[in-house]
N, C-alpha and C positions, 0 to 999 in steps of 0.2 A: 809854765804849761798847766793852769788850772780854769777848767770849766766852772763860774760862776751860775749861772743862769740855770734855774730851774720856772720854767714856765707856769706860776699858779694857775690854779683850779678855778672853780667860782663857788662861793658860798650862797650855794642855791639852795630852793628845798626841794625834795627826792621822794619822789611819787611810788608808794609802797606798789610793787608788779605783784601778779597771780603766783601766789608759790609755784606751784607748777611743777790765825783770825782775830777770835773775841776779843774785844776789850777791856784794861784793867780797869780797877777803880768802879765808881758809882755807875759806869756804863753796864759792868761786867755781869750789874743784876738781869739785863737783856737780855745775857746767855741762859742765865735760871731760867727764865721765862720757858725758854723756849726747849731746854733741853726737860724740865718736871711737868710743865704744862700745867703750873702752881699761879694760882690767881694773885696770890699773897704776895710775889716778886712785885707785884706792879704795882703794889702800896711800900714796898721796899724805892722803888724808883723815886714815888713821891716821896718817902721820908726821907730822900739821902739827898734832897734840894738844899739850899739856903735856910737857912734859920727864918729869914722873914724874905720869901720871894715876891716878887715885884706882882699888885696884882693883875689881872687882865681884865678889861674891857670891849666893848666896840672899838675895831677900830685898830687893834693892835695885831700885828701880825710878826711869823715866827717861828722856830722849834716848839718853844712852848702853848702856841696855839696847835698847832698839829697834835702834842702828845693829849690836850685838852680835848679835843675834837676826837682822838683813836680813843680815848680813856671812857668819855660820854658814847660812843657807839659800844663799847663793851658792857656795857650798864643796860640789864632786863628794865627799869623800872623806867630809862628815857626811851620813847619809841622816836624820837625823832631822829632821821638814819643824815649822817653828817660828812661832806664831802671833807676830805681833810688834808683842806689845801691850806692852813697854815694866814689863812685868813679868819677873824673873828669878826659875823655882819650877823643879820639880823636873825640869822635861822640856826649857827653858835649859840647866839644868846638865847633862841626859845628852849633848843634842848637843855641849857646850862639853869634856864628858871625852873624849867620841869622837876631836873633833879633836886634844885634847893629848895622846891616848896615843900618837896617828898621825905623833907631832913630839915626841914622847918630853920631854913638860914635865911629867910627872908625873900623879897622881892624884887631883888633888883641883880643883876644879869652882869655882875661882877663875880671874875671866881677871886678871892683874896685867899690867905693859909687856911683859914679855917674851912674854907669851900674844898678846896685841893685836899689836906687832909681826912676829909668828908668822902670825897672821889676814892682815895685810898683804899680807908677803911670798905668802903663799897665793892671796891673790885677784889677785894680779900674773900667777898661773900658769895656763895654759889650762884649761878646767876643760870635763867633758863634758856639751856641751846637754842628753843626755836624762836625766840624773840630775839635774839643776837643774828639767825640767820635769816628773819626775817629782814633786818634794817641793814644786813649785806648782801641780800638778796636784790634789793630794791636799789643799791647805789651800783650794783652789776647790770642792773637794769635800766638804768641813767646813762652807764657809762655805754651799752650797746644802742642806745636809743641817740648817741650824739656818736657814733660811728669808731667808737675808742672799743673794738675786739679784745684788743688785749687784756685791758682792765678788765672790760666784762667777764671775760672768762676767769682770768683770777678772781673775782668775787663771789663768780658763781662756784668756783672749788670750793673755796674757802666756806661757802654755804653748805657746802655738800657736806663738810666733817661734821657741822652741826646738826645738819637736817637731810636724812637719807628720802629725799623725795622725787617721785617720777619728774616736775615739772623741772627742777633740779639739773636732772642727770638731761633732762630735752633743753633746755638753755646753755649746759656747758658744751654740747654739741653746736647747737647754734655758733655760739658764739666763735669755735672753731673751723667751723665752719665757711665765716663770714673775715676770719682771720687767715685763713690758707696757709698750705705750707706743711699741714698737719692731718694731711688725710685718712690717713690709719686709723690716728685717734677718732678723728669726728664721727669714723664708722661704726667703729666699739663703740660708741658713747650712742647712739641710734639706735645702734642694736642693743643694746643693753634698757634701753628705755622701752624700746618694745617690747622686751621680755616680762616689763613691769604688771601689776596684777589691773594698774590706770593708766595705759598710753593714750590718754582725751585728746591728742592732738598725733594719732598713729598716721593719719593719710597725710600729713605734714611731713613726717619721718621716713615713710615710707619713699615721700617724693623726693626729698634729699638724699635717698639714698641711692634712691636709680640716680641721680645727676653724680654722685661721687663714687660708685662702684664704675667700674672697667665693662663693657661688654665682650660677653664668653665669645672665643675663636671660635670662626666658622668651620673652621678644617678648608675651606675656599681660600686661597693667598689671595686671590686679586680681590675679591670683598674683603678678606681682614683688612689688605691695603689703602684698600678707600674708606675703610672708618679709622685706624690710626692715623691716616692722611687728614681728614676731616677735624678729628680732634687735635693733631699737632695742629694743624693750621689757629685755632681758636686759642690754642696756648703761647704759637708766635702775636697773636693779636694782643692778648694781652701781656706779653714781654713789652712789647711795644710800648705801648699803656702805663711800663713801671710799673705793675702788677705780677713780681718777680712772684711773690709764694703762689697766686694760683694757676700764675704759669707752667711753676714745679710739677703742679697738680696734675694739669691737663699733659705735658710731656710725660708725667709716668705714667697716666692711663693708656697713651698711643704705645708708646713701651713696652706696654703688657698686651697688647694686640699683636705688635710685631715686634722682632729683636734688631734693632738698624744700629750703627755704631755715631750716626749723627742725631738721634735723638738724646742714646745717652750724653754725649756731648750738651746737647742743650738741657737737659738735666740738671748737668753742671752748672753749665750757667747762670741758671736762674737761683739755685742755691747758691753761688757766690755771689750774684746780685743783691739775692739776697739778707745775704750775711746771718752770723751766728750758726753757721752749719759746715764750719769750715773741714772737718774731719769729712763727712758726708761728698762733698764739693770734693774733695781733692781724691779719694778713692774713686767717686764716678770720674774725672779727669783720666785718673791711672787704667780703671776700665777702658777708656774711651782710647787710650795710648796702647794697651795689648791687645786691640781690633785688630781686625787682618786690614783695613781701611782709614786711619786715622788723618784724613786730609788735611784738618788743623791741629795738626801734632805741636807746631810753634806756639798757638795761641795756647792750646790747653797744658803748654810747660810753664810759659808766662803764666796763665791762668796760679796755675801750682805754687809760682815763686811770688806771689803777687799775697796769697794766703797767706801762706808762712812766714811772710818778713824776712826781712835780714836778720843774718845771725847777730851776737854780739861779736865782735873783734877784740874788746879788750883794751880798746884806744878807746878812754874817758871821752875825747869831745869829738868822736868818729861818729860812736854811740846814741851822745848826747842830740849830735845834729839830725842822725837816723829817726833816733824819739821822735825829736819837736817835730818833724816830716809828716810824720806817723801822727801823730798828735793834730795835727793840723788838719790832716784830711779826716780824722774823725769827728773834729768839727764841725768842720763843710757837712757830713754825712750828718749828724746830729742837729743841726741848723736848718737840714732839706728834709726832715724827718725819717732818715734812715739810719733808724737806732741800731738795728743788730750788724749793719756795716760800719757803723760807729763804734760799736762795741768791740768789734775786732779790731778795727784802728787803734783803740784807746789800749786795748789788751798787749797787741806788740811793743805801742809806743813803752805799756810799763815793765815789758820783758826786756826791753835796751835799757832802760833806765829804771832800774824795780826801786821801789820804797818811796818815789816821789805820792806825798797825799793827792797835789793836785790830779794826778792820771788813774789813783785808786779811782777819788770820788767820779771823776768822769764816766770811768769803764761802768763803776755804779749807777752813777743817774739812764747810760743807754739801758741798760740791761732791766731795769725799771720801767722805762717807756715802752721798751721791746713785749713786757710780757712774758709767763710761762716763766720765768728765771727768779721769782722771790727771796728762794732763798739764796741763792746764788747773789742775788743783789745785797738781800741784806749781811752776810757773810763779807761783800768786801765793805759796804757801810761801814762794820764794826773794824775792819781792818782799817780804815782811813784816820777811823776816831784812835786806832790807838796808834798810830802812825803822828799822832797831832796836828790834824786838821784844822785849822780855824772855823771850818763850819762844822764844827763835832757835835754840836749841839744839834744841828741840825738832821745829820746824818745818823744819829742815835733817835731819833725820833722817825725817820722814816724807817730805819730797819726794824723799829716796834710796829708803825704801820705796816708792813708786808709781811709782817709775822701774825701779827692776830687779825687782819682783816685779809691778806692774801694779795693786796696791791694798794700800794701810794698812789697822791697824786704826780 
Protein backbone atom coordinates (compact mmCIF):
# COMPACT_ATOMS: atom_id res chain seq x y z
CA UNK A 1 0.00 0.00 0.00
CA UNK A 2 2.29 2.84 -1.14
CA UNK A 3 1.41 5.86 -3.16
CA UNK A 4 4.20 6.46 -5.49
CA UNK A 5 3.18 9.34 -7.80
CA UNK A 6 3.69 12.63 -7.04
CA UNK A 7 2.58 14.88 -9.99
CA UNK A 8 5.53 17.46 -11.04
CA UNK A 9 5.18 21.01 -11.26
CA UNK A 10 6.70 22.78 -14.27
CA UNK A 11 9.92 24.67 -14.19
CA UNK A 12 8.37 27.76 -15.45
CA UNK A 13 9.32 31.36 -14.78
CA UNK A 14 6.92 33.41 -12.33
CA UNK A 15 5.86 36.73 -13.19
CA UNK A 16 6.47 39.02 -10.03
CA UNK A 17 2.33 40.04 -9.12
CA UNK A 18 1.59 43.59 -7.43
CA UNK A 19 2.49 43.29 -3.85
CA UNK A 20 -0.87 44.23 -2.92
CA UNK A 21 6.98 12.91 14.69
CA UNK A 22 10.47 14.39 13.88
CA UNK A 23 13.07 12.67 12.52
CA UNK A 24 16.39 11.26 13.87
CA UNK A 25 19.65 11.76 12.28
CA UNK A 26 20.68 14.53 9.61
CA UNK A 27 16.89 14.89 9.00
CA UNK A 28 16.27 16.01 12.53
CA UNK A 29 18.08 19.42 11.57
CA UNK A 30 14.39 20.13 9.89
CA UNK A 31 12.98 20.28 13.26
CA UNK A 32 15.67 23.10 14.32
CA UNK A 33 14.53 24.92 11.58
CA UNK A 34 11.50 25.05 12.32
CA UNK A 35 11.05 25.06 15.99
CA UNK A 36 14.28 28.53 16.43
CA UNK A 37 13.52 29.94 13.10
CA UNK A 38 17.51 29.84 12.78
CA UNK A 39 18.79 30.46 9.31
CA UNK A 40 22.03 28.56 10.22
CA UNK A 41 20.02 24.86 10.53
CA UNK A 42 19.69 25.13 6.79
CA UNK A 43 23.67 25.38 6.20
CA UNK A 44 23.59 22.51 9.06
CA UNK A 45 21.36 20.45 6.25
CA UNK A 46 23.85 21.11 3.62
CA UNK A 47 26.81 20.32 5.64
CA UNK A 48 25.60 16.90 7.06
CA UNK A 49 25.30 15.76 2.98
CA UNK A 50 28.07 13.44 1.60
CA UNK A 51 31.58 14.42 1.67
CA UNK A 52 31.45 14.83 -2.18
CA UNK A 53 27.62 15.08 -3.39
CA UNK A 54 26.72 14.18 -6.74
CA UNK A 55 26.69 17.58 -8.71
CA UNK A 56 23.52 18.86 -10.38
CA UNK A 57 22.84 20.19 -13.66
CA UNK A 58 20.04 20.68 -16.36
CA UNK A 59 18.19 18.19 -16.57
CA UNK A 60 18.45 16.30 -13.37
CA UNK A 61 15.72 15.85 -11.23
CA UNK A 62 14.79 14.92 -7.45
CA UNK A 63 14.90 15.64 -3.69
CA UNK A 64 17.98 17.25 -4.17
CA UNK A 65 16.65 19.55 -6.93
CA UNK A 66 13.69 20.57 -4.63
CA UNK A 67 15.96 21.36 -1.58
CA UNK A 68 18.16 23.48 -4.46
CA UNK A 69 15.17 25.34 -5.79
CA UNK A 70 13.59 25.97 -1.76
CA UNK A 71 17.28 26.95 -0.73
CA UNK A 72 17.63 29.56 -4.03
CA UNK A 73 14.02 31.13 -3.14
CA UNK A 74 15.29 31.63 0.46
CA UNK A 75 18.26 33.72 -0.82
CA UNK A 76 17.48 37.93 -0.87
CA UNK A 77 20.31 38.21 -3.39
CA UNK A 78 18.33 35.68 -6.23
CA UNK A 79 15.11 37.41 -7.32
CA UNK A 80 14.29 34.70 -9.51
CA UNK A 81 11.10 33.19 -7.57
CA UNK A 82 11.32 29.18 -8.40
CA UNK A 83 8.54 26.59 -8.72
CA UNK A 84 9.98 23.76 -6.70
CA UNK A 85 8.96 21.05 -8.40
CA UNK A 86 11.99 18.92 -8.22
CA UNK A 87 12.82 19.50 -11.70
CA UNK A 88 16.11 21.51 -12.79
CA UNK A 89 15.30 23.36 -16.67
CA UNK A 90 16.24 26.53 -17.74
CA UNK A 91 14.81 29.04 -15.19
CA UNK A 92 16.69 26.62 -12.01
CA UNK A 93 19.66 27.35 -13.80
CA UNK A 94 19.23 31.24 -14.27
CA UNK A 95 18.36 31.63 -10.54
CA UNK A 96 21.53 29.16 -9.70
CA UNK A 97 23.89 31.66 -12.23
CA UNK A 98 22.57 34.56 -10.43
CA UNK A 99 23.73 33.51 -7.12
CA UNK A 100 27.19 32.21 -8.37
CA UNK A 101 28.04 35.25 -10.13
CA UNK A 102 27.14 37.05 -6.69
CA UNK A 103 29.99 34.72 -4.95
CA UNK A 104 32.20 34.76 -7.98
CA UNK A 105 31.95 30.55 -8.72
CA UNK A 106 31.85 31.15 -12.15
CA UNK A 107 29.48 30.75 -15.15
CA UNK A 108 28.15 27.86 -15.65
CA UNK A 109 24.75 26.64 -14.01
CA UNK A 110 26.10 23.56 -12.26
CA UNK A 111 25.72 23.55 -8.44
CA UNK A 112 28.89 21.18 -7.48
CA UNK A 113 30.12 21.21 -3.33
CA UNK A 114 31.63 24.29 -3.45
CA UNK A 115 28.19 25.86 -5.04
CA UNK A 116 25.94 24.01 -2.17
CA UNK A 117 28.32 24.89 0.56
CA UNK A 118 28.32 28.48 -0.92
CA UNK A 119 24.10 28.20 -0.68
CA UNK A 120 24.91 27.15 2.99
CA UNK A 121 27.04 29.64 4.06
CA UNK A 122 24.33 32.18 2.40
CA UNK A 123 21.33 31.10 4.10
CA UNK A 124 23.25 31.39 7.62
CA UNK A 125 23.19 35.10 6.65
CA UNK A 126 20.23 37.61 7.36
CA UNK A 127 18.50 37.75 4.48
CA UNK A 128 15.70 40.70 3.77
CA UNK A 129 11.89 39.70 4.57
CA UNK A 130 10.53 41.62 1.74
CA UNK A 131 12.50 40.24 -1.14
CA UNK A 132 11.83 36.64 0.14
CA UNK A 133 8.09 37.64 0.18
CA UNK A 134 8.29 39.16 -2.78
CA UNK A 135 9.32 35.92 -4.95
CA UNK A 136 6.53 33.92 -2.68
CA UNK A 137 4.38 36.30 -3.36
CA UNK A 138 4.55 35.91 -7.00
CA UNK A 139 4.74 31.94 -7.05
CA UNK A 140 1.05 32.51 -4.94
CA UNK A 141 0.41 34.38 -7.76
CA UNK A 142 1.22 31.66 -10.40
CA UNK A 143 -0.31 29.24 -8.55
CA UNK A 144 -3.97 31.34 -8.36
CA UNK A 145 -3.59 32.35 -11.88
CA UNK A 146 -3.42 28.31 -13.13
CA UNK A 147 -6.57 27.77 -10.85
CA UNK A 148 -4.41 25.83 -7.86
CA UNK A 149 -6.47 27.98 -4.51
CA UNK A 150 -4.86 26.00 -2.33
CA UNK A 151 -1.22 26.61 -3.11
CA UNK A 152 -2.07 30.20 -3.60
CA UNK A 153 -3.31 30.82 -0.50
CA UNK A 154 -0.48 28.94 1.26
CA UNK A 155 1.99 31.27 -0.44
CA UNK A 156 0.27 34.16 0.10
CA UNK A 157 0.30 33.23 4.24
CA UNK A 158 3.41 32.46 4.13
CA UNK A 159 4.00 36.12 2.40
CA UNK A 160 2.06 37.50 5.04
CA UNK A 161 4.79 36.45 8.06
CA UNK A 162 7.30 38.35 6.04
CA UNK A 163 5.48 41.14 4.74
CA UNK A 164 2.54 42.72 6.59
CA UNK A 165 0.75 44.18 3.56
CA UNK A 166 -2.89 45.40 2.60
CA UNK A 167 -2.50 43.63 -0.98
CA UNK A 168 -1.31 40.68 1.06
CA UNK A 169 -4.10 40.19 3.44
CA UNK A 170 -6.60 40.98 -0.17
CA UNK A 171 -5.08 38.06 -2.03
CA UNK A 172 -5.16 35.59 0.88
CA UNK A 173 -8.93 36.37 0.96
CA UNK A 174 -9.12 35.86 -2.76
CA UNK A 175 -7.72 33.03 -2.70
CA UNK A 176 -10.00 31.65 -0.11
CA UNK A 177 -12.42 32.68 -1.40
CA UNK A 178 -12.00 31.12 -4.77
CA UNK A 179 -11.17 27.78 -2.67
CA UNK A 180 -14.52 27.47 -0.68
CA UNK A 181 -15.40 25.71 2.17
CA UNK A 182 -13.83 28.58 4.29
CA UNK A 183 -16.17 31.29 4.51
CA UNK A 184 -15.63 32.73 7.88
CA UNK A 185 -12.18 33.10 7.10
CA UNK A 186 -12.30 34.75 3.65
CA UNK A 187 -14.63 37.31 5.59
CA UNK A 188 -12.11 38.19 8.32
CA UNK A 189 -9.53 38.37 5.80
CA UNK A 190 -11.94 41.23 3.76
CA UNK A 191 -12.65 42.78 6.67
CA UNK A 192 -9.48 43.10 8.00
CA UNK A 193 -8.16 44.52 4.50
CA UNK A 194 -10.59 47.12 4.59
CA UNK A 195 -9.55 48.26 7.80
CA UNK A 196 -6.15 48.81 6.30
CA UNK A 197 -4.79 52.51 6.14
CA UNK A 198 -4.68 51.32 1.51
CA UNK A 199 -7.72 49.18 0.65
CA UNK A 200 -6.74 50.27 -3.45
CA UNK A 201 -8.86 47.53 -4.48
CA UNK A 202 -12.00 48.31 -1.51
CA UNK A 203 -15.04 48.17 -4.02
CA UNK A 204 -13.50 44.66 -5.02
CA UNK A 205 -13.79 43.67 -1.30
CA UNK A 206 -16.55 45.17 -0.68
CA UNK A 207 -18.37 43.15 -3.51
CA UNK A 208 -17.07 39.95 -2.25
CA UNK A 209 -18.46 40.51 0.58
CA UNK A 210 -22.10 41.07 -0.17
CA UNK A 211 -21.79 37.74 -2.37
CA UNK A 212 -20.40 35.75 1.08
CA UNK A 213 -22.25 37.46 3.86
CA UNK A 214 -25.88 35.81 4.58
CA UNK A 215 -28.72 38.45 4.03
CA UNK A 216 -30.23 39.77 7.50
CA UNK A 217 -33.92 38.06 8.42
CA UNK A 218 -36.90 39.85 7.28
CA UNK A 219 -38.82 39.08 10.52
CA UNK A 220 -41.43 38.02 7.04
CA UNK A 221 -41.20 33.77 7.11
CA UNK A 222 -42.49 33.57 3.67
CA UNK A 223 -39.74 36.14 2.19
CA UNK A 224 -36.99 34.69 4.40
CA UNK A 225 -38.23 31.42 2.68
CA UNK A 226 -37.81 32.50 -0.66
CA UNK A 227 -34.37 33.77 -0.34
CA UNK A 228 -33.08 30.62 1.73
CA UNK A 229 -34.90 28.69 -1.02
CA UNK A 230 -33.15 30.60 -3.77
CA UNK A 231 -29.91 30.26 -2.23
CA UNK A 232 -30.22 26.48 -1.42
CA UNK A 233 -31.36 26.02 -4.73
CA UNK A 234 -27.77 27.43 -6.17
CA UNK A 235 -25.89 25.39 -3.45
CA UNK A 236 -27.74 22.05 -4.71
CA UNK A 237 -26.52 23.41 -8.35
CA UNK A 238 -23.42 23.28 -7.42
CA UNK A 239 -23.37 20.06 -5.29
CA UNK A 240 -24.26 18.72 -8.52
CA UNK A 241 -21.26 20.27 -10.19
CA UNK A 242 -18.75 18.55 -7.46
CA UNK A 243 -18.26 21.72 -6.18
CA UNK A 244 -18.81 20.21 -2.57
CA UNK A 245 -16.84 23.30 -0.55
CA UNK A 246 -18.95 26.11 -2.17
CA UNK A 247 -21.85 24.15 -1.93
CA UNK A 248 -20.95 24.03 2.08
CA UNK A 249 -21.09 27.64 1.47
CA UNK A 250 -24.22 28.51 -0.18
CA UNK A 251 -26.29 25.75 2.36
CA UNK A 252 -24.97 27.61 5.44
CA UNK A 253 -25.99 31.00 4.12
CA UNK A 254 -29.80 29.46 3.61
CA UNK A 255 -29.20 28.06 7.12
CA UNK A 256 -28.84 31.30 8.51
CA UNK A 257 -31.95 32.70 6.82
CA UNK A 258 -34.09 29.82 8.01
CA UNK A 259 -33.53 26.96 10.65
CA UNK A 260 -34.99 23.47 8.43
CA UNK A 261 -33.48 20.25 9.58
CA UNK A 262 -32.86 19.19 5.83
CA UNK A 263 -30.56 21.95 5.03
CA UNK A 264 -28.44 20.95 7.92
CA UNK A 265 -28.41 17.63 6.45
CA UNK A 266 -27.01 18.93 3.32
CA UNK A 267 -24.57 20.76 5.20
CA UNK A 268 -23.34 17.52 6.03
CA UNK A 269 -23.15 16.45 3.09
CA UNK A 270 -21.15 18.49 1.23
CA UNK A 271 -18.55 18.61 4.18
CA UNK A 272 -18.37 14.84 3.88
CA UNK A 273 -17.97 15.29 0.10
CA UNK A 274 -15.88 17.17 0.82
CA UNK A 275 -13.54 15.63 2.99
CA UNK A 276 -10.96 16.77 5.61
CA UNK A 277 -13.93 18.06 7.91
CA UNK A 278 -14.84 14.91 9.12
CA UNK A 279 -15.45 16.09 13.10
CA UNK A 280 -17.61 19.13 11.36
CA UNK A 281 -19.54 16.49 9.10
CA UNK A 282 -20.52 14.10 11.69
CA UNK A 283 -21.68 16.65 14.61
CA UNK A 284 -23.95 18.37 11.67
CA UNK A 285 -25.14 14.48 10.82
CA UNK A 286 -25.88 14.22 14.80
CA UNK A 287 -27.74 17.69 14.69
CA UNK A 288 -29.56 16.58 11.66
CA UNK A 289 -30.48 13.05 13.80
CA UNK A 290 -31.92 15.13 17.24
CA UNK A 291 -34.32 17.26 14.63
CA UNK A 292 -37.87 16.61 15.49
CA UNK A 293 -37.85 15.52 11.49
CA UNK A 294 -34.82 13.52 10.44
CA UNK A 295 -36.26 11.73 7.21
CA UNK A 296 -32.88 10.46 6.16
CA UNK A 297 -31.95 9.27 9.63
CA UNK A 298 -30.45 5.77 7.63
CA UNK A 299 -28.39 7.81 5.23
CA UNK A 300 -26.95 10.22 7.73
CA UNK A 301 -25.89 7.10 10.28
CA UNK A 302 -24.38 5.44 7.23
CA UNK A 303 -23.19 8.87 6.50
CA UNK A 304 -21.51 8.72 10.24
CA UNK A 305 -20.20 5.13 9.99
CA UNK A 306 -18.78 5.76 6.68
CA UNK A 307 -16.40 8.84 8.32
CA UNK A 308 -15.26 7.00 11.10
CA UNK A 309 -14.08 3.72 9.50
CA UNK A 310 -14.09 0.53 11.05
CA UNK A 311 -12.72 0.04 14.31
CA UNK A 312 -9.67 -2.13 14.66
CA UNK A 313 -10.61 -5.71 15.85
CA UNK A 314 -7.38 -6.95 16.73
CA UNK A 315 -7.36 -9.71 13.91
CA UNK A 316 -4.00 -8.89 12.04
CA UNK A 317 -5.24 -9.83 8.45
CA UNK A 318 -9.17 -8.65 9.37
CA UNK A 319 -7.48 -5.21 9.84
CA UNK A 320 -4.94 -5.55 7.15
CA UNK A 321 -7.74 -6.26 4.42
CA UNK A 322 -9.99 -3.17 6.11
CA UNK A 323 -6.59 -0.84 5.44
CA UNK A 324 -5.86 -1.96 1.91
CA UNK A 325 -10.00 -1.12 1.26
CA UNK A 326 -9.43 2.04 2.84
CA UNK A 327 -6.28 2.53 0.98
CA UNK A 328 -7.63 1.93 -2.20
CA UNK A 329 -10.41 4.35 -2.22
CA UNK A 330 -8.12 6.98 -1.23
CA UNK A 331 -6.57 6.41 -4.31
CA UNK A 332 -9.42 6.45 -6.51
CA UNK A 333 -9.99 9.91 -4.53
CA UNK A 334 -6.49 11.16 -5.02
CA UNK A 335 -6.33 10.09 -8.67
CA UNK A 336 -9.97 12.01 -9.33
CA UNK A 337 -8.37 14.92 -7.36
CA UNK A 338 -10.20 14.73 -4.18
CA UNK A 339 -7.35 15.20 -1.94
CA UNK A 340 -9.10 15.87 1.41
CA UNK A 341 -11.49 12.64 0.72
CA UNK A 342 -8.18 11.04 0.04
CA UNK A 343 -6.83 12.11 3.06
CA UNK A 344 -9.37 10.67 5.11
CA UNK A 345 -9.14 7.43 3.23
CA UNK A 346 -5.38 7.37 3.69
CA UNK A 347 -5.85 8.36 7.56
CA UNK A 348 -8.05 5.39 8.54
CA UNK A 349 -6.32 3.07 6.11
CA UNK A 350 -3.16 4.00 8.73
CA UNK A 351 -5.37 3.89 11.93
CA UNK A 352 -5.98 -0.25 10.95
CA UNK A 353 -2.63 -0.58 10.05
CA UNK A 354 -0.48 2.33 11.85
CA UNK A 355 3.38 2.50 11.09
CA UNK A 356 3.05 1.32 7.59
CA UNK A 357 5.56 4.35 5.68
CA UNK A 358 3.60 3.64 2.57
CA UNK A 359 0.11 5.14 4.03
CA UNK A 360 2.08 7.84 6.19
CA UNK A 361 3.61 9.33 2.84
CA UNK A 362 0.19 9.01 1.07
CA UNK A 363 -2.11 10.62 4.06
CA UNK A 364 1.11 13.39 3.35
CA UNK A 365 1.18 14.03 -0.28
CA UNK A 366 -3.31 14.39 0.02
CA UNK A 367 -2.96 16.81 2.74
CA UNK A 368 -0.38 18.70 0.64
CA UNK A 369 -2.46 19.08 -2.53
CA UNK A 370 -5.39 19.69 -0.23
CA UNK A 371 -3.89 22.93 1.12
CA UNK A 372 -4.23 24.89 4.50
CA UNK A 373 -2.56 21.76 6.28
CA UNK A 374 1.44 22.46 5.89
CA UNK A 375 2.31 21.78 8.78
CA UNK A 376 0.24 19.08 9.29
CA UNK A 377 1.81 17.71 6.10
CA UNK A 378 5.09 18.33 6.84
CA UNK A 379 4.85 16.74 10.45
CA UNK A 380 3.85 13.42 8.97
CA UNK A 381 6.64 13.82 6.01
CA UNK A 382 9.14 13.77 9.01
CA UNK A 383 7.19 10.85 10.47
CA UNK A 384 7.56 8.74 7.14
CA UNK A 385 11.20 9.61 6.93
CA UNK A 386 11.81 8.29 10.38
CA UNK A 387 9.46 5.32 9.84
CA UNK A 388 12.23 4.52 6.86
CA UNK A 389 10.65 5.54 3.82
CA UNK A 390 12.54 4.79 0.82
CA UNK A 391 11.50 8.25 -0.53
CA UNK A 392 12.97 9.92 2.79
CA UNK A 393 14.87 11.83 0.74
CA UNK A 394 12.28 13.14 -0.81
CA UNK A 395 9.80 13.67 1.86
CA UNK A 396 12.41 15.58 4.02
CA UNK A 397 12.65 18.08 1.28
CA UNK A 398 9.16 18.70 0.89
CA UNK A 399 8.43 19.16 4.43
CA UNK A 400 11.39 21.99 4.20
CA UNK A 401 9.24 23.34 1.32
CA UNK A 402 5.96 23.81 3.37
CA UNK A 403 7.85 24.92 6.07
CA UNK A 404 9.69 28.00 4.62
CA UNK A 405 7.71 28.70 1.63
CA UNK A 406 4.12 27.51 3.17
CA UNK A 407 3.29 24.98 0.13
CA UNK A 408 5.10 22.32 -2.20
CA UNK A 409 4.61 21.35 -5.33
Amino acid sequence: MRASEREPGHDAPVQAAPAGVRSAGPHGVLALQRQAGNRATAALVLARREAAPKALREGAKGADVILLQVHLNQLDEVDVALEADGRFGPITAKALRQFKAAHGLGASAEADAATLAAIGLALAEPQEPEKIAAKLFALGAAAYSRGDFAAAYDFFTRTSTLADRPGVLFSRAQALRRLGGRRAEAIALYEAYLATDAPGRAKDAESALADLRTPERTGDADKDADTARKIFAHGAKLYEQGDFAHAYDEFTRAGEVVDRPGIVFSRAQALRRLGAHGAEAVALYEEYLASTDPGRRKDAEDAIAEIQGPAATGDEAADTKAAKASFEGGAAAYAAGHFGRAGDAFHISGRLAPGRAGIIFSEAQALRRLGGHAEEAAGLYDAYVAAGGERAGEAAALAEALRSQGAAP
